[in-house]
Legacy VTK file of the C-alpha trace (Angstrom):
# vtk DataFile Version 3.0
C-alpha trace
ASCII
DATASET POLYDATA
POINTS 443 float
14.673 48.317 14.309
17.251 45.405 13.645
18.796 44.313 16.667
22.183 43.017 17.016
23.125 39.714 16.984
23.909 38.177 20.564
24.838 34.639 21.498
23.817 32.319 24.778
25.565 29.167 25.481
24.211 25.939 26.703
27.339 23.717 27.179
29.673 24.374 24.065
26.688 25.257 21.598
25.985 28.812 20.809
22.607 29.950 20.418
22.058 33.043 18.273
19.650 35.722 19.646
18.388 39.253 18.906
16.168 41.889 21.145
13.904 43.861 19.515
11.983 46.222 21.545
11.550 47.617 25.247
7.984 46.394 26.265
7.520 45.267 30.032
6.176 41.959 28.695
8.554 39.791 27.220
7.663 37.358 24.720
9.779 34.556 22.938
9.206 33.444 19.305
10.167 29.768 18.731
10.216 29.533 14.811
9.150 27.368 12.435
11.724 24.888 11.246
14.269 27.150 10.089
15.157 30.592 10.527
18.093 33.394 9.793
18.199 36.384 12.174
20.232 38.041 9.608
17.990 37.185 6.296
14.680 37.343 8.032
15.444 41.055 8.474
15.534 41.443 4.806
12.303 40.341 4.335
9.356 42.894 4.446
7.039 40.065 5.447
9.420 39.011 8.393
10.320 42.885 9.632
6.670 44.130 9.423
5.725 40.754 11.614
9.004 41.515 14.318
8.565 44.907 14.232
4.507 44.935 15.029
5.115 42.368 18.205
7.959 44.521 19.068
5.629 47.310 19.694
3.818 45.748 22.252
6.443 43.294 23.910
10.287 43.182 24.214
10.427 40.466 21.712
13.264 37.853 22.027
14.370 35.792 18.877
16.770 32.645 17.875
17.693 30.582 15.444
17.336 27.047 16.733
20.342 24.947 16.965
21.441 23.325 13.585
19.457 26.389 12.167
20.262 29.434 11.109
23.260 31.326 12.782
23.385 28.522 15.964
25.765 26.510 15.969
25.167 22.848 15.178
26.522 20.481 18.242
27.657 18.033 16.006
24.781 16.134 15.946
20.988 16.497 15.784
19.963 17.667 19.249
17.053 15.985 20.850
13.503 17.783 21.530
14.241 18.284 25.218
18.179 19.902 24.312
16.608 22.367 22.028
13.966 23.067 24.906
17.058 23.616 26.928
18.633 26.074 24.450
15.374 28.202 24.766
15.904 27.896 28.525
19.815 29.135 28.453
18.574 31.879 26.423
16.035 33.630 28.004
18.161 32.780 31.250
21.023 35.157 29.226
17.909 37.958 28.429
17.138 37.541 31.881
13.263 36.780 31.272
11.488 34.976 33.765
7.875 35.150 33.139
8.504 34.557 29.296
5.277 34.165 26.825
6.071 31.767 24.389
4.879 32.307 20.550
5.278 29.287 18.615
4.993 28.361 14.921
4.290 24.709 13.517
7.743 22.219 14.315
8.250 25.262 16.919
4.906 24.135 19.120
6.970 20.868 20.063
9.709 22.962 21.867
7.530 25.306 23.325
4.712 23.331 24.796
7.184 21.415 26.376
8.902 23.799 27.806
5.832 25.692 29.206
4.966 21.861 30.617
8.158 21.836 32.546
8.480 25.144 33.242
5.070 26.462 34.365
6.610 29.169 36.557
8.559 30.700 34.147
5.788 30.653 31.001
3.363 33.693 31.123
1.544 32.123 28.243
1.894 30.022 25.422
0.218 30.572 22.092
0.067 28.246 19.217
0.386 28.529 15.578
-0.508 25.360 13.526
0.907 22.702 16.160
0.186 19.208 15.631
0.085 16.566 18.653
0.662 13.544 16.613
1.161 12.596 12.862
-0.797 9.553 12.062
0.671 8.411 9.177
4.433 8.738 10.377
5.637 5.944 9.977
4.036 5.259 6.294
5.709 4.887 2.670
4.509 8.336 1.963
6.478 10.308 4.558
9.760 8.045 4.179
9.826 8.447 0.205
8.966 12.865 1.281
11.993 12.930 3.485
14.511 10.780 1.672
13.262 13.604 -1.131
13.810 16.404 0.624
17.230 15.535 1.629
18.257 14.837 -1.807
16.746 17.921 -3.169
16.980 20.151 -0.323
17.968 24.002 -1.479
16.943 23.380 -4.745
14.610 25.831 -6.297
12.601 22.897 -7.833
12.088 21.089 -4.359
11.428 25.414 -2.980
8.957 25.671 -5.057
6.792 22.858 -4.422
6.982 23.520 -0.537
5.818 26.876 -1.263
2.707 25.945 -3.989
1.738 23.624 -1.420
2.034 25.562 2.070
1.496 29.031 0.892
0.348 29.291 -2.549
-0.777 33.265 -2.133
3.305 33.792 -2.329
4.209 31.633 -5.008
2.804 33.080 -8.059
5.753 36.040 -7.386
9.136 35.682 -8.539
10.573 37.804 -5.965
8.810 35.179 -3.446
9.913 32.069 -4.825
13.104 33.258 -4.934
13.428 34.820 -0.829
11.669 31.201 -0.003
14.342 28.974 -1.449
17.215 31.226 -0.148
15.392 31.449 3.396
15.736 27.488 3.352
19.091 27.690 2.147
20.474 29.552 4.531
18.092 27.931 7.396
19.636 24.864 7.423
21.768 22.275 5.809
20.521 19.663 3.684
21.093 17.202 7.083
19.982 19.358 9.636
16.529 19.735 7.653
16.545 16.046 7.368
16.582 15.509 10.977
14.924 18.247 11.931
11.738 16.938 9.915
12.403 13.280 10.886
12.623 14.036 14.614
9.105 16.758 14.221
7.192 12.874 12.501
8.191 11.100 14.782
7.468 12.980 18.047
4.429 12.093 19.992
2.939 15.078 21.738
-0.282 13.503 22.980
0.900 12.610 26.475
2.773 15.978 27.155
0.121 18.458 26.283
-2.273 17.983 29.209
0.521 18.659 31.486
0.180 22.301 30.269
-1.269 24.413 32.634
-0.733 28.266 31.446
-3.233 30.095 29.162
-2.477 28.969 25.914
-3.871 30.507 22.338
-4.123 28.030 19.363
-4.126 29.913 16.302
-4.696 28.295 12.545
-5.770 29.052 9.463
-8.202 26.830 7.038
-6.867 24.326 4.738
-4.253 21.221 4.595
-6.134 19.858 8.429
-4.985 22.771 10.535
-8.076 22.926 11.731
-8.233 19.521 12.313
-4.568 19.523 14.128
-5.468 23.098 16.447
-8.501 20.924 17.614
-6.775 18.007 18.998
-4.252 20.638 20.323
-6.871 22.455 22.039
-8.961 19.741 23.296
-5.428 18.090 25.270
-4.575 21.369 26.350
-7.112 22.228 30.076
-8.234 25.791 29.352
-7.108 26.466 26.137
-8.462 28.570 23.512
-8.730 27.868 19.611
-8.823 30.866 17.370
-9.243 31.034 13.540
-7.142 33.914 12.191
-7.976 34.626 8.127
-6.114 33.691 5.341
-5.786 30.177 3.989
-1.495 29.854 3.489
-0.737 26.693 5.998
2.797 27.714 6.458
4.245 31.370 7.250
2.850 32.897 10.704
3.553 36.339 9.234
0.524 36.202 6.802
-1.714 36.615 8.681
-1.605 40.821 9.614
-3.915 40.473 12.607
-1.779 37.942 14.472
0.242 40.251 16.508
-2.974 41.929 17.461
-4.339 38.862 18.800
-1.388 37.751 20.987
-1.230 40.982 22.431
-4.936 41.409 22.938
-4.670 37.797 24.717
-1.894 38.258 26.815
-3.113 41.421 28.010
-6.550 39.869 29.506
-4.300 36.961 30.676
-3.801 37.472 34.892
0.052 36.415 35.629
-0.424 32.773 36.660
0.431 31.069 40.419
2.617 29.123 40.194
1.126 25.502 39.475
0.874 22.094 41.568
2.569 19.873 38.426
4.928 20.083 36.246
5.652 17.709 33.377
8.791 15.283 34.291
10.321 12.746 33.964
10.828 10.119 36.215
13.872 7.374 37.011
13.427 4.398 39.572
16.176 2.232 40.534
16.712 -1.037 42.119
19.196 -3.586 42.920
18.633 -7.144 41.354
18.683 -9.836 44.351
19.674 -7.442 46.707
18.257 -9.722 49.840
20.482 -12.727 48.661
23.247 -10.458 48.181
22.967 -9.393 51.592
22.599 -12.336 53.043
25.548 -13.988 51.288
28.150 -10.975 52.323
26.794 -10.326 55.562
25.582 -6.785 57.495
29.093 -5.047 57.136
30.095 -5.841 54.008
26.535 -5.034 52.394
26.677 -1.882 53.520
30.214 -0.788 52.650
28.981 -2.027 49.348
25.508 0.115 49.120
27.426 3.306 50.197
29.233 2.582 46.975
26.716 2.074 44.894
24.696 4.883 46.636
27.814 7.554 45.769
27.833 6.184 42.145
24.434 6.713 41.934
24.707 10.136 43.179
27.386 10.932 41.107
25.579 9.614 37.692
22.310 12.252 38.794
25.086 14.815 39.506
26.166 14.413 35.518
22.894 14.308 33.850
21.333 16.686 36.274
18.887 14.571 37.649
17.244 15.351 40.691
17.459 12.862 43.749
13.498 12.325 45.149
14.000 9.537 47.043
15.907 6.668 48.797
14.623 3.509 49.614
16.746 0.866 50.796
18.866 -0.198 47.569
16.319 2.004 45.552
16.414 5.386 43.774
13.959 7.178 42.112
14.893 10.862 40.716
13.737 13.147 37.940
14.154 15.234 35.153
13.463 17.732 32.632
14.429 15.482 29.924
13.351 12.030 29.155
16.779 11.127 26.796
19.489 12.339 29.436
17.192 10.232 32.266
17.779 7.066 29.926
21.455 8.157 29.041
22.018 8.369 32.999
20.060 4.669 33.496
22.046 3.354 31.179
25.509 4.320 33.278
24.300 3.606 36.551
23.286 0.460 34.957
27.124 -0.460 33.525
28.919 1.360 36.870
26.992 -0.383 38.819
27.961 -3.995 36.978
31.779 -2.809 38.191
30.268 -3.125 41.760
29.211 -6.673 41.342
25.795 -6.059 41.571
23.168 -5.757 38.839
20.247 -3.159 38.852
17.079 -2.920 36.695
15.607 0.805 35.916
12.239 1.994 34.309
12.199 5.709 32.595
8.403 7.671 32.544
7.464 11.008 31.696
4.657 12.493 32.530
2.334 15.311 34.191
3.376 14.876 38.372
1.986 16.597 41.149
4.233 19.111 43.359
3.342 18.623 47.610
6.009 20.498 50.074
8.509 19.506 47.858
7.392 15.754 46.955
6.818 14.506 43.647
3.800 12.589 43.258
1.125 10.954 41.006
0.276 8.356 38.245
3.373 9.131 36.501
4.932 7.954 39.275
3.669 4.910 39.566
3.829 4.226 36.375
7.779 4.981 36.745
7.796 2.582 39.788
5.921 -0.196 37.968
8.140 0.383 34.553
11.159 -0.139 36.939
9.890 -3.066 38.582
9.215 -5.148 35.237
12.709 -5.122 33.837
15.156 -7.744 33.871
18.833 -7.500 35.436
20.850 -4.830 33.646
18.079 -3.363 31.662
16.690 0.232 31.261
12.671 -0.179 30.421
10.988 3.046 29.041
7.713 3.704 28.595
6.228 4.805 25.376
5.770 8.324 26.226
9.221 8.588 26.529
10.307 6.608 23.325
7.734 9.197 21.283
9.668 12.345 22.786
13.233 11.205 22.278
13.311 11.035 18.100
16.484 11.965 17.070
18.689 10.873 19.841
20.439 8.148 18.470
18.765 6.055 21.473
18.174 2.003 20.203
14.372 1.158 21.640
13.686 -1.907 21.119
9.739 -3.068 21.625
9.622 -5.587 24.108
5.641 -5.511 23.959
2.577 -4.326 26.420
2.756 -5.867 29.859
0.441 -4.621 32.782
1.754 -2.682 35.455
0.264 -3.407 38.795
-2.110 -1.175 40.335
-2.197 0.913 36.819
-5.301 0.607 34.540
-4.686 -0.652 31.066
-1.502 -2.486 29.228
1.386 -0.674 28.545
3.910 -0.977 25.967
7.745 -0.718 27.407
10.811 -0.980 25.187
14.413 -1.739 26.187
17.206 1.150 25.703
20.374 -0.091 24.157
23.331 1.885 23.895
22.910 5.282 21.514
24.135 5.737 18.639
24.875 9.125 17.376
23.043 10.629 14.534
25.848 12.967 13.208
25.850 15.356 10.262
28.109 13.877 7.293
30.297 16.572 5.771
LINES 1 444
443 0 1 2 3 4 5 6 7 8 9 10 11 12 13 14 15 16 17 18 19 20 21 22 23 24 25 26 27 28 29 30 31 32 33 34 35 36 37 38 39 40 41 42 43 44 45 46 47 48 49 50 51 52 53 54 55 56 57 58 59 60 61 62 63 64 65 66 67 68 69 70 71 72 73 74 75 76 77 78 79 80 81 82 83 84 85 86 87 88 89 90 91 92 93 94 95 96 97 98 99 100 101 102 103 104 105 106 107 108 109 110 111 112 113 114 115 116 117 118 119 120 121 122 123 124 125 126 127 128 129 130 131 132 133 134 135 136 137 138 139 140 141 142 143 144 145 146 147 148 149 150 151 152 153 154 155 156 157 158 159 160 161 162 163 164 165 166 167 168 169 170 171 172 173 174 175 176 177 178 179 180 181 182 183 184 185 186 187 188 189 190 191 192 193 194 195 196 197 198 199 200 201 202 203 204 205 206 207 208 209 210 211 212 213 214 215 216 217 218 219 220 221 222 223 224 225 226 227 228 229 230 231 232 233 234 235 236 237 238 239 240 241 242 243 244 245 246 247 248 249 250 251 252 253 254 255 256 257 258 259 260 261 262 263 264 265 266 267 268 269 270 271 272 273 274 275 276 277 278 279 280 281 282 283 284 285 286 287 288 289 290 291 292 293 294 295 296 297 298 299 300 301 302 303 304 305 306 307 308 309 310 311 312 313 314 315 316 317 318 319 320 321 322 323 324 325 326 327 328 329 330 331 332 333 334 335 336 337 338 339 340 341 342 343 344 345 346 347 348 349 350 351 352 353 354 355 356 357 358 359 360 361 362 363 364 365 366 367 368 369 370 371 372 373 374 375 376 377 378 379 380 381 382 383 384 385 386 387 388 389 390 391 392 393 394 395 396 397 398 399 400 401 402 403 404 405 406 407 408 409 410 411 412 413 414 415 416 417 418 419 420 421 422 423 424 425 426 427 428 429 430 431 432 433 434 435 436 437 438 439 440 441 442
């Protein structure tokens, strides 16, 4: 049933894909860190698992970028850029209503995608996801992934992965063997740096309520899944843990009755409406002393000078594909699907804008907003607004939503503390966005 290998581009970055299957339904399967459409083929454990959700959906796979047979972008791509791979490849499949299977590191991608694409996510279904690790930034996890960068495609370093994820494979041979050469051929020793560093440090606690499709979360005992598919499930309105047997944290294909259950749960799933919120992510502008500024050049002059700034403006949104809501005055506020490219884009209105004369302060949210006629609206919103409205001249403030979903950018945060934010309950921590600096894979 091997299908042949096709490729979808988002920007210059190929995306390897395969179709498997002619259901009516189709269904996605974001995979767990790495992944080979070519070697997973050879496995029994990975053909018996395609081929059984092939019978019941037309089943679309990929290797992730910096995985596999994708190509790597020449640096490590941020959460919401490998979200957008997923999106340029089912828009090549032509899938619409997609359902999204997920596996462990996977769950990131695909539960934000289904929370910023509810229309085009028939369901999304879990296995092993994790909202938040607690202990991410301790000496544990640093000394584990300066280790597994060092040893990475070792058979030593293999082994231990697989005695401690899946020990019901390792007392074979032939297993410990397939396991080390799957990893090998996954990914780079770099790209599985990254690709681990990013999954720590990503916070998912603030996205998940923002989905809103019938979601599955699927685990196994042992090593706190159950723990982890709790949390999940308890962020998540309306979704639905399930215990599937065996007790192997890692591999999704161990479990024999988990095609059964996706199918058996997308079947009694009704095609959802289309929702009243999405997850986004939010961008308010203003110009710094704009009344004195005003004053000083007088009527004409000002606004010669805010058509300028307003096309710049414009223009920035245009490039980072950003979404004008709203103008106020000397004020923007816009949106997007991804927090990093909203900060990227604040951060060259903020020097363009400096070329003008003038100085503006931004503030960068994301979060779950409600959809009216076309108006974006909601506590995120405010929160954007009020994030905006406490920085200084010529600085982007983000909230720390956004800092916990943009690990791997290469974006410089730097704490600047809690503050309160009028008319929103609590404190809030903002930090200040300095230029990026790329995180690129050494040769």
């Amino acid at each position: 049933m091997t299908a042949d290998i096709r490729y979808a581009r988002n920007g210059g970055v190929a995306i390897a894909y395969q179709l498997v299957g002619d259901g009516e339904t189709d269904l996605a399967y974001v995979p767990d860190f790495v992944s080979n459409l070519v070697y997973g083929w050879e496995s029994r454990h990975w053909r018996d698992f395609y081929e059984q959700l092939a019978q019941s959906f037309r089943l679309i796979l990929f290797d992730k970028r910096g995985t596999g047979l994708s190509d790597h972008g020449g640096q490590f791509a941020a959460l919401e850029t490998r979200m957008e791979d997923l999106h340029a490849v089912l828009d090549t499949t032509g899938s619409s209503s997609t359902v999204l299977l997920a596996s462990h590191e996977g769950c990131s991608m695909a539960a934000l995608y289904a929370a910023t694409y509810p229309e085009r996510t028939r369901a999304l279904i879990l296995f092993h996801p994790v909202a938040y690790e607690r202990d991410r930034q301790s000496e544990h996890w640093r000394a584990r992934l300066a280790e597994l960068r060092d040893r990475w495609g070792t058979q030593e370093l293999s082994d231990e992965i697989l005695e401690d994820t899946s020990p019901s494979l390792c007392a074979n041979p032939m297993e410990r063997e397939w396991f080390a050469n799957w990893l090998r051929v996954g990914a780079s020793p770099a790209a599985a740096y990254a690709l681990h560093r990013a999954w720590i440090e990503t916070d998912l606690r603030e996205v998940l309520p923002a989905v809103r499709v019938p979601t599955l979360v699927m685990y196994r005992t042992g090593l706190d899944a159950e723990r982890h598919a709790r949390e999940v499930t308890d962020l998540i309105p309306s979704a639905r843990a399930l215990r599937v047997s065996g007790m192997d944290y890692q591999h999704i294909f161990l479990s024999t009755e988990i095609p059964e259950e996706v199918a058996r749960f997308v079947a009694g799933e009704a095609v959802p409406d289309v929702p009243d919120s999405v997850l986004a992510t939010v961008l308010f502008t203003d110009i710094v002393s704009s009344t004195e500024r005003a004053a000083e050049l007088g009527d004409r002059a000002w606004r010669e000078l805010l058509e300028r700034h307003h096309a710049l403006v414009r223009r920035e949104l245009t490039r980072f594909r950003g979404e004008e809501r709203d103008t106020a005055g000397d004020g923007f506020f816009a949106t997007f699907d991804g927090p990093a490219r909203a900060i990227r884009c604040a951060q060259a209105l903020v020097d363009g804008i400096r070329d003008l004369g003038l100085e503006v302060r931004a503030g960068v949210h994301t979060g779950e907003c409600e959809l009216h006629h076309g108006k974006v609206a909601g506590l995120a919103v405010s929160i954007g607004a009020r994030v905006a409205a406490s920085a200084g001249p010529s600085e982007v403030l983000v909230s720390q939503t956004v800092k916990d979903l943009v690990a791997g950018t290469g974006l410089l945060l730097e704490d600047r503390g809690e503050r309160e934010l009028k008319g929103v309950p609590g404190n809030w921590r903002v930090y200040r966005a300095s230029p990026a600096e790329p995180v690129v894979e050494p040769h």
